[in-house]
N, C-alpha and C positions, 0 to 999 in steps of 0.2 A: 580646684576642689574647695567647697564651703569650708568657712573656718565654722568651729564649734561655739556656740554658743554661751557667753558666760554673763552669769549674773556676779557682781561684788555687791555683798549686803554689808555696809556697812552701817554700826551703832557703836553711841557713846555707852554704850550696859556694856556688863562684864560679860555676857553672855547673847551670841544671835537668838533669834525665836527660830524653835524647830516651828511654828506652823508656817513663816516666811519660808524656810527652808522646804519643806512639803510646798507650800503652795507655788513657787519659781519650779520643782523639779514637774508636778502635775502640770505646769502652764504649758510648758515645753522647753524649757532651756537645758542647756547638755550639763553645764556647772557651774555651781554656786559656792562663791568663795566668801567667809565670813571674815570679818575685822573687826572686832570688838575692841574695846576701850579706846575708840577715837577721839580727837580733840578736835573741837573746829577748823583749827589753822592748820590742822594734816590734811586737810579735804584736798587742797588745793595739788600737794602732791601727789595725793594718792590716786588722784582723776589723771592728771598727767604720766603717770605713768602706767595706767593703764590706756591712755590715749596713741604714747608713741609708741609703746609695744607693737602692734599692728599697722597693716596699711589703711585707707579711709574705710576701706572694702569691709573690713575686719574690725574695726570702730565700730561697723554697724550693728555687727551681734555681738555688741556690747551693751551690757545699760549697770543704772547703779539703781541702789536701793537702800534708802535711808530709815531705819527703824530705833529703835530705842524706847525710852518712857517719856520724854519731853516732844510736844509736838512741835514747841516755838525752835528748841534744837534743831529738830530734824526738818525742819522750814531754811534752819537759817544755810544747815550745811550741803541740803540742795541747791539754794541759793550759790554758795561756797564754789560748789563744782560745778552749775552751769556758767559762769561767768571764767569759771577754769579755763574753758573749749574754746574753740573758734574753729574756723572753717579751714580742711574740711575731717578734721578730728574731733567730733561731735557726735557726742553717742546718748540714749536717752535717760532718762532720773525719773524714779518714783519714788513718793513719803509715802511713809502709812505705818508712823510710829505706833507701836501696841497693838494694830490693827484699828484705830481711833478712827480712820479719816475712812475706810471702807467702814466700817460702823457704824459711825456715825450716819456716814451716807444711807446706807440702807435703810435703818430704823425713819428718815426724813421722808426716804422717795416711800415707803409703806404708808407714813400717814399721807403724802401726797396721795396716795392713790386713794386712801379713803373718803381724803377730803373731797375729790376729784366725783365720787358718786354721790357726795352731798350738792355737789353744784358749789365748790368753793375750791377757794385757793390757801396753800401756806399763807400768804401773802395779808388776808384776812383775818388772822390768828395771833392770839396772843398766848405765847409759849412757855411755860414756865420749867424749869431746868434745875432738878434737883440733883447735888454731885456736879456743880456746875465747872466745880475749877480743875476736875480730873482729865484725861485727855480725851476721852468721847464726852462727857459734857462740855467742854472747851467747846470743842470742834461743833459736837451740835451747834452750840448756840454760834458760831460764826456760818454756818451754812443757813440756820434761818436768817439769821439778820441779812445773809447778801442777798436773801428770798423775799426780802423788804417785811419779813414778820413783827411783829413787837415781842422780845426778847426779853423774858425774865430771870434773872440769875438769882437761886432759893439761895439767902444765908442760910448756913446748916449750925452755923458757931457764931458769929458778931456779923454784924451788917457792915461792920469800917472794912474788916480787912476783904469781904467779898466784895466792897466798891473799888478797893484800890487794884481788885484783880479786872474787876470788868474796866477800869481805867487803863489797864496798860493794852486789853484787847482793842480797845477802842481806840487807843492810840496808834497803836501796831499795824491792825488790823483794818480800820476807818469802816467801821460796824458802828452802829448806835445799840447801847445796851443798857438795861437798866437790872439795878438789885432792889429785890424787897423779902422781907425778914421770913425765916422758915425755921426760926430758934425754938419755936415750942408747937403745941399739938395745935393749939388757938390759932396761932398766927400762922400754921400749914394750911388749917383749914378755909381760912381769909385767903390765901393766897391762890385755893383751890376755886372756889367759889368764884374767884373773879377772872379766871383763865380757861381756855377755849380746850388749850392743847397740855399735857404734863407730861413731862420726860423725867424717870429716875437713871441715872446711869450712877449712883453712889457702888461705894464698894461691894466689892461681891459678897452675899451672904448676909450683907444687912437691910433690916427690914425698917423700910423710912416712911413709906405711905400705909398708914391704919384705910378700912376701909369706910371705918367712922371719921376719917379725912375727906373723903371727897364723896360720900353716896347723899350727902346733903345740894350737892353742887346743880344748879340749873344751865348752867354755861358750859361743863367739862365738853365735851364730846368725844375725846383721843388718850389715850394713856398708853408710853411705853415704856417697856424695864428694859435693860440689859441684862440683869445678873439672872445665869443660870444656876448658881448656885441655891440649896435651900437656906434659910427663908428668903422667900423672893424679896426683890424692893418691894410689890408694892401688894397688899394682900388680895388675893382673888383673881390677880389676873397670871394666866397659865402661861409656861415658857412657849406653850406649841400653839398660841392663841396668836390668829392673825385676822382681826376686822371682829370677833366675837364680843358678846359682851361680859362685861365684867361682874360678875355674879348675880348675874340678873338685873343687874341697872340698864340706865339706857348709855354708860358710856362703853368705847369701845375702844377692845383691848389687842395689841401686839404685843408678844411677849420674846424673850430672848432668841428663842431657836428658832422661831420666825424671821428675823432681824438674822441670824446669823447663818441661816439659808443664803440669803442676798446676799451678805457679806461677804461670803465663799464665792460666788458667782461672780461679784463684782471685783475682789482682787485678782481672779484669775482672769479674768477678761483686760483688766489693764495690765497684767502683767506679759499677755499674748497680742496686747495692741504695740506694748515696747518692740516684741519682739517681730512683728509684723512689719511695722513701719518702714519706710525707704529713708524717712528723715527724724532726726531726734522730735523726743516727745517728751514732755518736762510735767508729768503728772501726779495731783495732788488734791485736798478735798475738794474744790469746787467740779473736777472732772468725776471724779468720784461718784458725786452725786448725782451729776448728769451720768455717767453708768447705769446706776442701780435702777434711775428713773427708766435708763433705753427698756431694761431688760424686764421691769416690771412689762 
C-alpha cells in the first residue's frame, strides 16, 4: 500500500502561509504539516526525523518546504536539510520564502517572453530594480544577473546602505550588481532614462514610479509591478496588463495579476514535480524560473 503523502512546510515566522498551505493541498499532496518559529540549527533534526520515520519507499513522498520572509534564511536552511540526508533516506526541498522565488520567476520569464518578440534577450538589458532589497526584488535582481543582465539596484533611502546590500549579494551570491541613486523624483528620472527594463516590487500599496518618471524615457521598453494593491507601484500600468502599453506610451507593461497568474502555475508545478519524482529534487529560484519560462 502507498504511504500518503506529506509536505513539512517549515518557517522561521510565527505563522505558515495559508496560500503555501492551498498551494501543497491543490498540487496533490495528502498532508501538510507546519512548523513555525524554526531556527536554523533545528533543520538538521527536524529533516532526520522525518527521514528515519519511514522506509526509503516512504522518504519518497516526502519533501520539505522552506518559507518564511528572509530568502537568504530559507536558502541557508535548505541548504541545512539537504546535506541532512544521504542515501537512500533522501527526500526532496523546495524555497519559496513569501512566494519571492516563484515571483520573481514569473514576472522575469513575462519580460522574457516580451523581449523574445522584439528579437532580444534578458541578457541585452539593462535592469533597474526598485524595492530592490525586499525578497522579490532580491531575487529578481539575482535571476537577472545569472541571466548575465546588467543589474540595477534603485536606492530608495541613501546609496551607502543599498551598496553594502548588493555587496553581501554579490558575495553570497557571485552576481555582479550594481546601485545607482533613486532618492528623489530627478535622479528616478536619470535612472529611467538610461535603462531598458524597470522592475518595482516596493511595498504593497505604495506609489514609487510617477508617470512623469519615465514617459520622457527613449530606452524604457518593459515595466513591471508587483503590488496589487491600490495605488499601484507605478502609475498607469494596470494589475491585469500583460505585454500592453502603458498609457499610451510606447513602453510596455506587466502588471501584478499577470505576474501572479504564472506564479500560481509555477509553484504548483514544482510543488507536483517534488511530488512526481523517483529521485530527490532540491528546488529553488533558478528552477523556478526555468518553470515559468517551460510554461510560458
Amino acid at each position: 500500500m502507498q504511504k500518503v503523502s506529506i509536505l513539512h512546510l517549515i518557517t522561521a515566522a510565527k505563522n505558515a502561509s495559508p496560500f503555501d498551505v492551498n498551494m501543497a493541498f491543490d498540487a496533490g499532496f495528502d498532508k501538510i504539516v507546519p512548523y513555525t518559529n524554526v531556527e536554523l540549527a533545528e533543520v538538521e533534526a527536524l529533516t532526520q526525523d522525518a527521514m528515519f520515520s519511514r522506509s526509503p519507499s516512504g522518504v519518497k513522498r516526502e519533501a520539505l518546504f522552506f518559507g518564511g520572509r528572509d530568502i537568504h534564511l530559507a536558502l541557508d536552511m535548505q541548504h541545512a536539510a539537504k546535506n541532512s540526508m544521504f542515501t537512500p533516506f533522501e527526500m526532496s526541498t523546495m524555497a519559496d520564502p513569501s512566494g519571492a522565488f516563484t515571483t520573481a520567476a514569473a514576472m522575469l520569464a513575462k519580460m522574457d517572453a516580451q523581449l523574445k518578440l522584439m528579437n532580444q534577450t534578458l541578457a541585452q538589458q539593462t535592469i533597474a530594480i526598485f524595492g530592490a532589497s525586499g525578497t522579490v526584488g532580491s531575487t529578481a535582481a539575482l535571476i537577472a544577473a545569472t541571466q548575465t543582465a546588467t543589474v540595477q539596484l534603485v536606492a530608495h533611502k541613501d546609496v551607502a546602505s543599498m551598496q553594502a546590500y548588493a555587496d553581501k549579494l554579490q558575495t553570497r551570491y557571485d552576481v555582479k550588481l550594481q546601485v545607482v541613486d533613486g532618492t528623489s523624483d530627478a535622479a528616478k528620472a536619470l535612472v529611467l532614462a538610461n535603462t531598458s527594463v524597470a522592475i518595482c516590487a516596493a511595498s504593497a500599496g505604495l506609489r514609487v514610479l510617477k508617470m512623469a518618471d519615465f514617459m520622457q524615457s527613449t530606452r524604457l521598453k518593459i515595466m513591471a509591478d508587483v503590488n496589487a494593491v491600490a495605488p499601484s507601484g507605478i502609475e498607469g500600468l494596470e494589475v491585469m496588463s500583460d505585454g500592453e502599453q502603458v498609457a499610451g506610451s510606447h513602453i510596455l507593461g506587466i502588471g501584478a495579476l499577470a505576474i501572479g497568474q504564472l506564479k500560481y502555475k509555477t509553484q504548483q508545478r514544482l510543488l507536483q514535480q517534488m511530488l512526481a519524482a523517483e529521485g530527490p529534487q532540491h528546488l529553488s529560484y533558478q528552477h523556478a524560473f526555468a518553470m515559468a519560462r517551460d510554461l510560458i
